[in-house]
C-alpha positions in Angstrom: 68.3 43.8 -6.9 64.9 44.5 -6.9 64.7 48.0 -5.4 61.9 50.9 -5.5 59.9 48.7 -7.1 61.6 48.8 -10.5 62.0 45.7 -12.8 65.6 45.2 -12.8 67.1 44.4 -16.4 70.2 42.1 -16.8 72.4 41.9 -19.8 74.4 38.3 -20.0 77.6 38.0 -21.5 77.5 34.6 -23.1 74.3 33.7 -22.2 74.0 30.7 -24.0 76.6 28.8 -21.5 75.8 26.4 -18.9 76.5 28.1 -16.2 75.0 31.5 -17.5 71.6 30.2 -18.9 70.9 28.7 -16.0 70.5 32.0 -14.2 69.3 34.0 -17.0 66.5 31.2 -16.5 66.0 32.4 -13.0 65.8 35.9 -13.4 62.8 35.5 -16.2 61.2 33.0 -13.2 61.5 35.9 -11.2 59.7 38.5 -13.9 63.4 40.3 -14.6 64.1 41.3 -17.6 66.6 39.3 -19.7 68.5 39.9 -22.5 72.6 38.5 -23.6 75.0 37.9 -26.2 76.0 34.6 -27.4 77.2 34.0 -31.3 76.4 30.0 -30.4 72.8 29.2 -31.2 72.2 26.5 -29.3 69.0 24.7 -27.3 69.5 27.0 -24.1 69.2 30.2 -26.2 66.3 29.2 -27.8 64.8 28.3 -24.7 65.9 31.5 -23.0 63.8 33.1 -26.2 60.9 31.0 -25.6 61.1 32.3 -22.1 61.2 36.1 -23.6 64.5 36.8 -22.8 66.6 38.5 -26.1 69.3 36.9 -27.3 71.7 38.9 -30.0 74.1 36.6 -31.6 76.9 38.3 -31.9 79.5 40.2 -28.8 78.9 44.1 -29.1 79.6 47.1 -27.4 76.1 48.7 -28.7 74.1 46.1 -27.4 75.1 47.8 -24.1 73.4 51.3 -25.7 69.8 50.6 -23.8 68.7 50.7 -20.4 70.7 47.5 -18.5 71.1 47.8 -14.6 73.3 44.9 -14.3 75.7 43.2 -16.8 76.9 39.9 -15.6 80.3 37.7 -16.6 81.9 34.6 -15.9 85.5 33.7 -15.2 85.8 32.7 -19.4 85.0 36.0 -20.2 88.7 38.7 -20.2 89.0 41.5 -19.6 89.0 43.4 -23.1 85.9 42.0 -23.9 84.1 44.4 -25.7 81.1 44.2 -23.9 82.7 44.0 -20.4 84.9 47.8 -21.3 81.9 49.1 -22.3 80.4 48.5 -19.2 83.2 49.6 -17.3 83.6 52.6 -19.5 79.7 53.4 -19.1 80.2 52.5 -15.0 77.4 49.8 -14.9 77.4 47.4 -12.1 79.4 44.5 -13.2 78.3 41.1 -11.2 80.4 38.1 -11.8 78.2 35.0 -12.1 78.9 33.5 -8.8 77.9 37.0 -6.6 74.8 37.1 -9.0 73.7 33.6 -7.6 74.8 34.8 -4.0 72.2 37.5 -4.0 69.5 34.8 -5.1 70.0 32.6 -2.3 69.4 35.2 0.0 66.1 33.8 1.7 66.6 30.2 1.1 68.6 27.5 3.2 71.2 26.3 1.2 73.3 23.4 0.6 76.5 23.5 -1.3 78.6 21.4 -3.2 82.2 21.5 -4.2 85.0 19.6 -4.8 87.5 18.3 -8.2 85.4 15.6 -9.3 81.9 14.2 -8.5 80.1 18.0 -7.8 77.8 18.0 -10.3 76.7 14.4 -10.0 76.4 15.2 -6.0 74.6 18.1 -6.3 71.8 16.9 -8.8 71.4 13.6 -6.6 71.0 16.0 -3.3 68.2 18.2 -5.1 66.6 14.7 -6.6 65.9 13.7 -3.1 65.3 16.6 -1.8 63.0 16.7 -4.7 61.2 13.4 -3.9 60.8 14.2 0.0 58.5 16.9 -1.2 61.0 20.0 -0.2 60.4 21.2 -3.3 64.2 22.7 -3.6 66.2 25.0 -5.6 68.1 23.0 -8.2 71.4 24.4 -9.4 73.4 22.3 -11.4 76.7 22.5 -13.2 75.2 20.1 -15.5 72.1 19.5 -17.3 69.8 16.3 -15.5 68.0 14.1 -17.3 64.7 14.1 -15.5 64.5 18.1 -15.5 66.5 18.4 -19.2 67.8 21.2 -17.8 70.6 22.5 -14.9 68.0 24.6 -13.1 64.9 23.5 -11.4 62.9 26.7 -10.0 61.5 25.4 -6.5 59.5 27.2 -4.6 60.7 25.7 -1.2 62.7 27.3 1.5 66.0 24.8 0.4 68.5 25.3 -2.2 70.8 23.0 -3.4 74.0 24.4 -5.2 76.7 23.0 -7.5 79.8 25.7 -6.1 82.3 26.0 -8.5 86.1 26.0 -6.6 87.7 27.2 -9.9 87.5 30.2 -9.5 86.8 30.6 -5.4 83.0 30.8 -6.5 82.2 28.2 -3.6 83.6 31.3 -1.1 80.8 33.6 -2.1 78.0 32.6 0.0 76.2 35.0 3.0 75.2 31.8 4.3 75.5 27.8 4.1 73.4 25.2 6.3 75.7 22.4 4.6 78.7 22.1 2.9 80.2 18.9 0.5 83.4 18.5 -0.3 83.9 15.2 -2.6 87.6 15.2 -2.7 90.4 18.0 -3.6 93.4 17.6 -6.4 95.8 20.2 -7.4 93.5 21.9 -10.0 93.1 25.4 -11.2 96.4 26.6 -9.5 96.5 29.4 -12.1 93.6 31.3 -10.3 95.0 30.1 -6.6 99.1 30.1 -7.3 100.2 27.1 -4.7 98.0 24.3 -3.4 98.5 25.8 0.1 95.9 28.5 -1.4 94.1 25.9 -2.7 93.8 23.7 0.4 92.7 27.3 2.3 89.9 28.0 0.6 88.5 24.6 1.2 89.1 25.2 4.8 87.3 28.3 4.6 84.2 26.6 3.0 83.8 23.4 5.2 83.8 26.4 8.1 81.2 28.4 6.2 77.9 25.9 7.7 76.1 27.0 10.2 74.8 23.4 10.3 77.3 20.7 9.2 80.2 19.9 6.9 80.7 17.2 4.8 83.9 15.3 3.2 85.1 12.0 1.8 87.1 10.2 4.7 89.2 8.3 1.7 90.6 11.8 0.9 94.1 12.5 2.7 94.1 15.7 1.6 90.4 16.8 2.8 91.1 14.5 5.6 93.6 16.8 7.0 92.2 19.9 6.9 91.0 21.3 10.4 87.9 22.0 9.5 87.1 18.5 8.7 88.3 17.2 12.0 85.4 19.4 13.5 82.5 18.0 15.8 80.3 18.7 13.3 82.0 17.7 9.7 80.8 14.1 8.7 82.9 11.7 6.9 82.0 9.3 4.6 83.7 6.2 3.0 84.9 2.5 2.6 86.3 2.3 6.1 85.2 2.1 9.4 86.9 4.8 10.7 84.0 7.4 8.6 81.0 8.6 9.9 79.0 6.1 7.2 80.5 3.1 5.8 79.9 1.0 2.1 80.2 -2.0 2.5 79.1 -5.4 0.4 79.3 -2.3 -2.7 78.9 -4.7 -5.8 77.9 -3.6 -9.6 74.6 -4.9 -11.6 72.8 -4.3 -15.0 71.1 -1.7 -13.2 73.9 0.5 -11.5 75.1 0.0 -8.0 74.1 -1.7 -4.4 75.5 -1.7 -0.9 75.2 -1.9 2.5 75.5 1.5 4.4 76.5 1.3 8.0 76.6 4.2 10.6 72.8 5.9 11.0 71.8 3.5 13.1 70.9 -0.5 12.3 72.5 -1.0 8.5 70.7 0.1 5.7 71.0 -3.2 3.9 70.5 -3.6 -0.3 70.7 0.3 -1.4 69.9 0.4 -4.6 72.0 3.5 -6.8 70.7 3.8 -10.7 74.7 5.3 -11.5 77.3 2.7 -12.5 80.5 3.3 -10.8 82.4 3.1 -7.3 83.0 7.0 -7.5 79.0 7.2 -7.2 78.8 5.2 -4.3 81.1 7.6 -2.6 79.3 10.6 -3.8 75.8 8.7 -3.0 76.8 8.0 0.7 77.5 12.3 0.5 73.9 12.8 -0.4 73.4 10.0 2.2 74.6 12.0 4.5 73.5 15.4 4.0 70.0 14.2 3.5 69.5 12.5 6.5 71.2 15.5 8.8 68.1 17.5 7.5 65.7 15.3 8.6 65.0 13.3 5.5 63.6 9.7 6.1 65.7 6.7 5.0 62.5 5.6 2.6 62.4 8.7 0.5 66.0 8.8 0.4 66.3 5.0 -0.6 63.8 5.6 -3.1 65.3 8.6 -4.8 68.7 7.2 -5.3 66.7 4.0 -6.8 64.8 6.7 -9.1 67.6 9.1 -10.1 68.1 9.3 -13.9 71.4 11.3 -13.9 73.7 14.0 -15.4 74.0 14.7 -18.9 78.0 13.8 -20.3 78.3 11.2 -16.8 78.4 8.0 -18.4 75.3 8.6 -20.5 74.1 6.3 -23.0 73.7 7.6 -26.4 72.9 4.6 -28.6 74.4 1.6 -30.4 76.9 1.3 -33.4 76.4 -2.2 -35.0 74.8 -3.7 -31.4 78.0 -2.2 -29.4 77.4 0.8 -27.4 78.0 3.9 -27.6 78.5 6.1 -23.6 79.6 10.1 -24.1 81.2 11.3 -20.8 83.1 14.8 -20.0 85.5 13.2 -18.3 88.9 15.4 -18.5 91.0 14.8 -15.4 93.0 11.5 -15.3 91.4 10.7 -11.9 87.9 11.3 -13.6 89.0 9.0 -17.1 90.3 6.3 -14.9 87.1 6.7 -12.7 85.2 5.8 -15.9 86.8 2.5 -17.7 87.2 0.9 -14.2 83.5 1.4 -14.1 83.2 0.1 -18.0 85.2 -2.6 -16.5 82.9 -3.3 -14.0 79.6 -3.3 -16.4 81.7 -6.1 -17.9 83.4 -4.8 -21.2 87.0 -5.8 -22.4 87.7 -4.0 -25.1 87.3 -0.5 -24.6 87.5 1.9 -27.7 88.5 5.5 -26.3 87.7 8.4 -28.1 89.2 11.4 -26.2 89.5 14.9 -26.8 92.4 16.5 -23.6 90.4 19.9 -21.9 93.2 22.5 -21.9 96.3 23.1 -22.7 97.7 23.6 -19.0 95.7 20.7 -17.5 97.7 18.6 -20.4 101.0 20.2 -19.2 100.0 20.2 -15.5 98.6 16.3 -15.7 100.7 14.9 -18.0 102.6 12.4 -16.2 98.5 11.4 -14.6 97.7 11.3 -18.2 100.1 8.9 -19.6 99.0 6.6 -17.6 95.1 6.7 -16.8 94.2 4.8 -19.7 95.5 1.1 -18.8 92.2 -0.3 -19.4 91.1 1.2 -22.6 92.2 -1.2 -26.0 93.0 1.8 -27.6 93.0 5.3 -27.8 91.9 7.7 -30.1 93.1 11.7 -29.3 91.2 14.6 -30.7 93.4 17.7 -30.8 93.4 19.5 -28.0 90.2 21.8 -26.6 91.8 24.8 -25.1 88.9 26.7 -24.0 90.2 30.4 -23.9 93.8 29.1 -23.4 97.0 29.8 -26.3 98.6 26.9 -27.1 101.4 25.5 -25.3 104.6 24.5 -26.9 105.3 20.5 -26.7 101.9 20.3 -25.2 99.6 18.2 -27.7 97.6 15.1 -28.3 100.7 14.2 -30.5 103.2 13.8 -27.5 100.7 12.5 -25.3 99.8 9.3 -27.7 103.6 9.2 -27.7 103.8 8.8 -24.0 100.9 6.3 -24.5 102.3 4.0 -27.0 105.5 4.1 -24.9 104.0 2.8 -21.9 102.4 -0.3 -23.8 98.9 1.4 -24.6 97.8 1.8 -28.3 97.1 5.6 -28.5 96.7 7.4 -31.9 96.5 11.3 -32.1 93.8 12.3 -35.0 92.6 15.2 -37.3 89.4 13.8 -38.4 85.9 15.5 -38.4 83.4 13.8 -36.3 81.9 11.7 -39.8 85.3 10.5 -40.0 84.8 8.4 -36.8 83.2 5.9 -38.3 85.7 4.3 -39.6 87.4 3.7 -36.4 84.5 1.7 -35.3 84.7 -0.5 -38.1 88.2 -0.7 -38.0 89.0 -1.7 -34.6 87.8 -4.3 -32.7 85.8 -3.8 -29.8 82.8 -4.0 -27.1 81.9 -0.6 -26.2 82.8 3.1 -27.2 83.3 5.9 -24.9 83.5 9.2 -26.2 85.4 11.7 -23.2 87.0 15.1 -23.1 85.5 18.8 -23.8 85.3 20.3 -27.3 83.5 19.0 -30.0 83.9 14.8 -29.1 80.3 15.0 -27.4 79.1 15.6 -30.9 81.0 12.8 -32.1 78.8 10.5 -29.4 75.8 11.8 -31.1 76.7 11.3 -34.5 78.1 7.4 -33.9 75.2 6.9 -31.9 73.1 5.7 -34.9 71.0 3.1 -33.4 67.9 3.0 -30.9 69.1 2.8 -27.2 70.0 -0.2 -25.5 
């Protein structure tokens, strides 16, 4: 991208995104020049700014009208978006997001991460102990983490470590892979594959991508089965003796997690994991894993899962309400809300207030059955109307009939209109020991604004 010695210019369609700032941020590290449209003002545009990128804040065909070599897009962007027919129409190279971050890996070794749930929690962990071993890595997460306050880390090392997004095959479009992760696999995002068999094909195409080795969670029938994983060189990983590493004696604290890892040699007894939650064990023994194939020692790794200070929306604390807490999670599968109050009913709360807000309408549709009945441990639950992302509403398919499914199966579920200021009076309301706000949308905002008090 970087031919005849000319600065390339990039133009970012939505810029401000997750995904999308994250490499903008790259490029500027790289001397590119930067520039995108995004009619959110948020922190990442005014960092991107700060950085000298430009950001206009509004979606234009003229902002095209200037020299721009490349305009890049993500999956959320359609097809008659004015900005993406104007650079069709003026025959500009047009680079999704995912073959954008393909050509910056060329000269690194990379690691990659996919899977339905656990990804971006794997990934960051990998790159913190990569991190701490003094690789000096290529952090690229799907979410932003809390030591860096940010989704990138720019590192000047010859590793990368990459969050691969199946959604929408972007974990496919890699030259080249030393590892692969695969935390588990769930019938998701069948709209861009059309059966599971497509589904379950690309999976088998990525854990054959390494040149080095492939990794997947043992407890996961449907990974299990895949051919792939019943290579020489895939590694398994579980609560069973029959994976390559084993958890055993995995108990809970104040702190997060311990256990006992079996299976590289004498047991690694006591491992201390600063992440509440079974799920993280499972995704720690990954990065367990994939650490030690490259060579990492068992010290730095048992000091950087000791050290690692998490994902943003994973459980995070945001402050107290009255002396009661108040966690903020994106948490919109059922597997992943069910994940989350076991571990609230591990950290030893009883009453558990649910604020929820469902992540599109053909998840809802897709899930529903899942949904009704993921929320056993909650006291109650509160449902925001529905985020649907870039999705038209579904007939029938609405916070409404879900709380009715709720109710119906013996949980309290109430389906709300109220603005975020409104959600104070639910706390005051209803009796409980700890809040957790969950979902896509706007309820992450409705953490922030309950969260009143100074941190625990």
């Amino acid at each position: 991208m970087e031919s005849s010695g000319k600065i390339p210019s990039f133009h970012f369609i939505g810029i401000g995104g997750i995904g999308m700032s994250g490499l903008a941020k790259l490029c500027l590290d790289r001397g590119w020049k930067v520039q995108g449209s995004d009619p959110i003002d948020n922190a990442r545009t005014q960092e991107l700014c700060a950085l000298g990128a430009t950001v206009f804040s509004e979606h234009s065909p003229d902002l095209l009208n200037r020299p721009i070599d490349f305009v890049i897009h993500s999956s959320a962007i359609g097809k008659d978006h004015p900005e993406l027919m104007e650079a069709t129409a003026q025959n500009l190279p047009l680079f999704h997001r995912s073959m954008l971050l393909k050509n910056l890996l060329v000269s690194t070794r990379n690691l990659a991460v996919s899977g339905t749930h656990g990804k971006t929690t794997t990934t960051s962990l990998l790159g913190h102990v990569l991190t701490c071993a003094h690789y000096d890595p290529l952090i690229i997460s799907g979410g932003i983490m809390h030591g860096l306050k940010c989704t990138i880390r720019h590192g000047k090392g010859n590793w990368a470590v990459v969050e691969a997004d199946e959604s929408d095959k972007s974990h496919l479009n890699f030259d080249h892979l030393e590892g692969a992760i695969a935390t588990n696999l769930e019938a998701e995002h069948l709209e861009n594959y059309g059966t599971f068999q497509n589904l379950l094909d690309s999976f088998q195409s990525f854990l054959s991508m390494p040149s080095g080795f492939s990794i997947f969670c043992g407890e996961d029938e449907t990974l299990r089965d895949l051919p792939a994983c019943k290579h020489s060189k895939a590694l398994s990983y579980g609560m069973t003796s029959s994976c390559s590493v084993m958890a055993s004696a995995v108990r809970a604290d104040l702190n997060g997690m311990r256990f006992t890892l079996h299976g590289l040699g004498d047991p690694w007894e006591d491992v201390q994991l600063a992440l509440h939650g079974r799920h993280n064990v499972l995704n720690a023994m990954a990065v367990i894993l994939a650490a030690h194939s490259i060579g990492i020692s068992q010290a730095h790794i048992r000091a950087a899962l000791a050290s690692f200070q998490g994902v943003e929306r994973r459980l995070t604390l945001k402050g107290t309400y009255a002396g009661k807490p108040i966690f903020d999670d994106y948490a919109h599968h059922p597997t992943e809300i069910k994940a989350v109050l076991a571990t609230l009913r591990d950290m030893g709360f009883s009453k558990i207030l649910v604020l929820c807000q469902p992540h599109r309408y053909t998840r809802l549709r897709d899930c529903f059955e899942a949904f009704s009945r993921c929320f056993d441990a909650a006291k109650k639950v509160f449902l925001w109307p529905v985020y649907g992302a870039n999705e038209a509403p579904i007939f029938g398919i609405t916070s409404e009939a879900l709380s009715e499914s709720l109710n119906a199966r013996g949980v309290q579920a109430e389906a709300i209109k109220w603005l975020k200021e409104d959600a104070w009076h639910i706390l005051e309301q209803e009796e409980h020991d700890v809040v957790v706000c969950m979902g896509a949308g706007s309820i992450t905002h409705v953490a922030e604004s309950l969260a009143c008090e100074k941190k625990m």
